[in-house]
C-alpha positions in Angstrom: -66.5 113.8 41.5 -69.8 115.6 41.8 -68.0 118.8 39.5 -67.7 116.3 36.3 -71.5 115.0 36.2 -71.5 117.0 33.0 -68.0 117.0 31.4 -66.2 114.5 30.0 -65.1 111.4 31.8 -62.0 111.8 33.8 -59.5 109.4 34.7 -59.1 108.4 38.5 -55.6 109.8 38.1 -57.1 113.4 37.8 -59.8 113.2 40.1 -56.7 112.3 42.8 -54.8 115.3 41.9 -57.5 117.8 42.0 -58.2 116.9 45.2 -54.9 116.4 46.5 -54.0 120.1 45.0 -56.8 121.9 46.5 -56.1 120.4 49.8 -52.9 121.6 49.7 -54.1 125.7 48.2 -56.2 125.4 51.5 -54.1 123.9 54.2 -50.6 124.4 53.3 -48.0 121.2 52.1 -47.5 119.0 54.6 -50.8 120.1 57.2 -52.6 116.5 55.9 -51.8 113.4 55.3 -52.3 112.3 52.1 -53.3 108.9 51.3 -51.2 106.5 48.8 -52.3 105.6 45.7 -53.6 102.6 46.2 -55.7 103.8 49.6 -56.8 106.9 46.9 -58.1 104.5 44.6 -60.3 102.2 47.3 -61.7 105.4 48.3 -62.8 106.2 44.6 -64.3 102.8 44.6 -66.2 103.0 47.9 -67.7 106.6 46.2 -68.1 105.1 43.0 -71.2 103.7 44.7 -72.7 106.9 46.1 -71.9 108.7 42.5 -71.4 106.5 39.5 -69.0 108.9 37.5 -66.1 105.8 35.9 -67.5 102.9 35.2 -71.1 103.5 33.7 -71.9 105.9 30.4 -71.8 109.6 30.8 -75.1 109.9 30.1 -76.1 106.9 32.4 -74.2 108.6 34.8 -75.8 112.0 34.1 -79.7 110.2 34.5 -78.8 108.9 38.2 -77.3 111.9 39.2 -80.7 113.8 38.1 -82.3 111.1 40.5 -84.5 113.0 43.6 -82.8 113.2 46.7 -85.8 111.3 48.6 -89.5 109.9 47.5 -90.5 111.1 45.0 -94.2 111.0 44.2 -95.4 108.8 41.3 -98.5 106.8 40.1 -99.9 103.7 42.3 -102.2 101.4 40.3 -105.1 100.2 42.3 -107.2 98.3 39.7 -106.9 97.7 36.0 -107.0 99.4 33.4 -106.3 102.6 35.5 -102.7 103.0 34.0 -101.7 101.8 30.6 -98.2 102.3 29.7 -96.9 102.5 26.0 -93.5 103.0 24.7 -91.3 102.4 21.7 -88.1 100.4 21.1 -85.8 99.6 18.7 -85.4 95.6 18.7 -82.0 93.9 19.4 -82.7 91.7 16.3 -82.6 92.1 12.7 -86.0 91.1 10.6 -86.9 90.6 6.8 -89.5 93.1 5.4 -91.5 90.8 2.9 -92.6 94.0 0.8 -89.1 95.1 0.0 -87.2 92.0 0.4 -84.5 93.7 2.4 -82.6 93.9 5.9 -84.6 96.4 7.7 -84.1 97.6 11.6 -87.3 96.6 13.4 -89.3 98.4 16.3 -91.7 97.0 18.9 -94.7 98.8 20.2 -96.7 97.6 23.4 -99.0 98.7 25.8 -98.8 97.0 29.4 -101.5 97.2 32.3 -99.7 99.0 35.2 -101.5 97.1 37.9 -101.5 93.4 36.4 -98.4 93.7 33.9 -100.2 92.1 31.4 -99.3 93.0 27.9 -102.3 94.1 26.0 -101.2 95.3 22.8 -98.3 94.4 20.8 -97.2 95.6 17.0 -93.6 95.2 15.3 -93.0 98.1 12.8 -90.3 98.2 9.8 -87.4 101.2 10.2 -89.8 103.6 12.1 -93.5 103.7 14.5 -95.9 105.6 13.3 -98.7 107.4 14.9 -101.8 104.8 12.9 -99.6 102.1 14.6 -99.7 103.3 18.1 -103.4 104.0 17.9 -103.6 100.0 16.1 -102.0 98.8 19.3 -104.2 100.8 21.9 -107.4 99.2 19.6 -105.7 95.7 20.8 -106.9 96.7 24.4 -110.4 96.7 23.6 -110.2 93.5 21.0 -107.5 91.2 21.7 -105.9 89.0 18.8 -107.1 85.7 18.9 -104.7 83.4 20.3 -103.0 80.7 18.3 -104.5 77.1 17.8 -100.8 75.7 18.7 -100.5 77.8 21.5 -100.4 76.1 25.0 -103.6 76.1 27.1 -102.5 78.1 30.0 -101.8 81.1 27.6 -104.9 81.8 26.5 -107.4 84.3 28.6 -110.6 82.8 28.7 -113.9 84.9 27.0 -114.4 88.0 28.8 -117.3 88.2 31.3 -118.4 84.7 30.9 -117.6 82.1 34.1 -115.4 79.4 34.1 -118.3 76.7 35.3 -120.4 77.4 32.1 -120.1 75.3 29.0 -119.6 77.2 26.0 -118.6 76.0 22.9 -115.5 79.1 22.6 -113.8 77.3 19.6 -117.1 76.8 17.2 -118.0 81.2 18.4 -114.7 82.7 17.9 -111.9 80.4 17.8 -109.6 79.2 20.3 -109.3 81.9 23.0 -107.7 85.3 23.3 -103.9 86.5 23.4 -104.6 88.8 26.2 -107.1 90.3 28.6 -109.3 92.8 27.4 -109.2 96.3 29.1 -110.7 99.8 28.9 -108.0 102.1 29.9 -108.5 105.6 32.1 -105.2 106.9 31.4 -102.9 106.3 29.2 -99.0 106.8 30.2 -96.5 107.5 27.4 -93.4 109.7 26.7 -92.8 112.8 24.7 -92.1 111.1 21.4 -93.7 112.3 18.3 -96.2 109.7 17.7 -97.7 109.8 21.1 -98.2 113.4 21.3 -99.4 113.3 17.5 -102.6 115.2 16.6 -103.7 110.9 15.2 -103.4 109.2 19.3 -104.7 112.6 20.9 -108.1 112.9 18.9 -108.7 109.1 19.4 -108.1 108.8 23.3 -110.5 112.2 23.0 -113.4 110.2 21.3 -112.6 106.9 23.5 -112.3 109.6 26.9 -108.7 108.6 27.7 -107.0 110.8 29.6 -103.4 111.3 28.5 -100.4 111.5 31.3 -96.7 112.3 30.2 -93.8 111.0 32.2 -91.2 113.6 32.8 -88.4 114.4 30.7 -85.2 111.8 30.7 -86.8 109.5 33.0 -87.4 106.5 32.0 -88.1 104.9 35.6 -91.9 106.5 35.6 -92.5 103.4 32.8 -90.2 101.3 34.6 -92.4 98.4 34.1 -92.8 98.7 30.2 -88.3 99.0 30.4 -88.0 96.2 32.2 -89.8 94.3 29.7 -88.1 95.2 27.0 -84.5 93.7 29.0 -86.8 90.7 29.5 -87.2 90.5 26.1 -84.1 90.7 25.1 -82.5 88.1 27.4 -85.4 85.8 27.5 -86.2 85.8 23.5 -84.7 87.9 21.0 -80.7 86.6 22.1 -81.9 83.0 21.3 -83.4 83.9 17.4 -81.3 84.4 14.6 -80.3 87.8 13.3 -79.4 88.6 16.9 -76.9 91.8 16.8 -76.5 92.8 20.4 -77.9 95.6 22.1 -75.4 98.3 20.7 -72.5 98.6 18.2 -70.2 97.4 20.4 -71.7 93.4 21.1 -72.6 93.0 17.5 -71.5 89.6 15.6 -69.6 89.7 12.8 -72.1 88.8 10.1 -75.5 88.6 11.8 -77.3 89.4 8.6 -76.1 86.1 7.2 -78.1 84.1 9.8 -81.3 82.5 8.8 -84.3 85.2 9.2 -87.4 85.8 10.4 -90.0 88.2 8.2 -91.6 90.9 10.4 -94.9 89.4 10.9 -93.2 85.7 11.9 -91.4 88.3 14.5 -94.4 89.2 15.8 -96.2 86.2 16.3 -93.2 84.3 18.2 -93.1 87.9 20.3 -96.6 87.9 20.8 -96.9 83.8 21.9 -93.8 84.1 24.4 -95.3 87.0 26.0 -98.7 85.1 26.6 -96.8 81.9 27.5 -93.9 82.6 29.4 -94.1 86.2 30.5 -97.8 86.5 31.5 -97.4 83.2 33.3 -93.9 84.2 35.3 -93.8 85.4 39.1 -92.9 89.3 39.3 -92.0 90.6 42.7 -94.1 93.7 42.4 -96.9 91.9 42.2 -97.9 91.9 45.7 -101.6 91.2 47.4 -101.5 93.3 50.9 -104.1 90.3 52.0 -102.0 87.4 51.0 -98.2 88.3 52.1 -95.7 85.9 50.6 -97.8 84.9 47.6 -95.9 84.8 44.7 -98.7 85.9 41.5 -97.7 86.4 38.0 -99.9 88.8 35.2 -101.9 85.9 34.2 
């Protein structure tokens, strides 16, 4: 099973064979006992386990095979701000550029907090990201959107730096509250695409002292935490809005362009206001507090 990691996908058939004829160039006929068919293929299953090689992608199949043999070192937030992740996906849902009045294919941008998970930066991009639109959404980190008057209470982050117990008129200074926490990042954590190793992002997390930290080739579990958010997304939101086409070729509708639409920046805003109200404000497992065991925290 191990041989085919980078062929083609076999049938079961054909793995059973292989084996049963090499067993037989080594031993002799009749020396062992060869299993039936059906005892063959709950064997395959049991390994299937072990070494994914029928039921997932080849390529999928090809990433957990790559997959270190034990611990393998990676990065352990200890405050925030010490890790901000970025990355670039292609959205599950069709959208309605209001500048040329067609169809397009639409692309989200975010930055996450590694230790709190808190979303910090968010920008949705026609057809393609651009370098200008990754710095745009590292800028978010340091000033945050300002939150929407409609927009529940426990969503918005309270005014940097000032106490809770002090009375400050927030809406007569700068409106109702911010869409997320502000944060100076140390080190920013992206892929190898082409707009975050751009000559635009590197000179601009030079002047802001950012270091820059790529994750290694064709593995996507060293931002595990921005990937999982993009699933969450996808189940949690984008399947409920119209336009919705699946997550390939295979799960799309029949017509999902002829569904109501929403223009890019009306994308946006719904993305940005359900991460601030439902994902900022929903219990993650790896948020843990070595001092409170058991305590179930969320970004927010």
């Amino acid at each position: 099973m191990a041989e085919f990691t980078g062929e083609s996908r076999p049938s079961r058939t054909l793995v059973i064979e292989r084996t049963r004829a090499r067993v037989i160039a080594r031993f002799g006929p009749d020396v062992v006992v060869q299993p039936s068919r059906a005892t063959a293929f709950r064997i395959l299953a049991e390994l299937e386990r072990r070494h994914p090689l029928f039921r997932l992608s080849t390529k999928r199949n090809r990433d957990i095979a790559e997959r270190p043999g034990g611990p393998y070192g990676k990065l352990r937030p200890t405050r925030p701000g010490e890790y901000l992740m970025m990355d670039t996906t292609r959205l599950d849902v069709f959208a309605f550029d209001p500048l040329t009045l067609r169809w397009v294919q639409a692309e989200l941008t975010i930055a996450m907090d590694w230790y709190t998970r808190c979303v910090t930066g968010i920008r949705v991009t026609p057809v393609s990201t651009k370098a200008v639109d990754v710095s745009a959404v590292l800028y978010q980190c340091f000033r945050p959107r300002s939150a929407g008057r409609e927009w529940p209470r426990h969503a918005v982050w309270p005014e940097h730096g000032i106490p809770r117990t002090v009375l400050v008129d927030v809406e007569g200074a700068t409106g109702p509250g911010l869409a997320s926490p502000p944060l100076v990042p140390e080190t920013l954590v992206v892929d190898h695409g082409k707009v975050y190793v751009s000559e635009h992002l590197t000179s601009v997390c030079r002047r802001m002292g950012i270091s820059i930290q790529p994750a290694r080739l064709r593995t996507g579990r060293d931002k595990g935490p921005v990937e999982r958010y993009f699933r969450t997304l996808r189940e949690g939101l984008l399947e409920t809005l119209p336009g919705y086409k699946g997550p390939d070729i295979h799960s799309r509708g029949e017509c999902p362009e002829d569904d109501a639409f929403f223009f890019l920046d009306e994308l946006e805003a719904i993305i940005r206001q359900w991460t601030a109200a439902v994902y900022h404000c929903r219990p993650h497992a790896s948020l843990v507090d070595p001092g409170l065991p058991g305590l179930r925290m969320s970004p927010a």
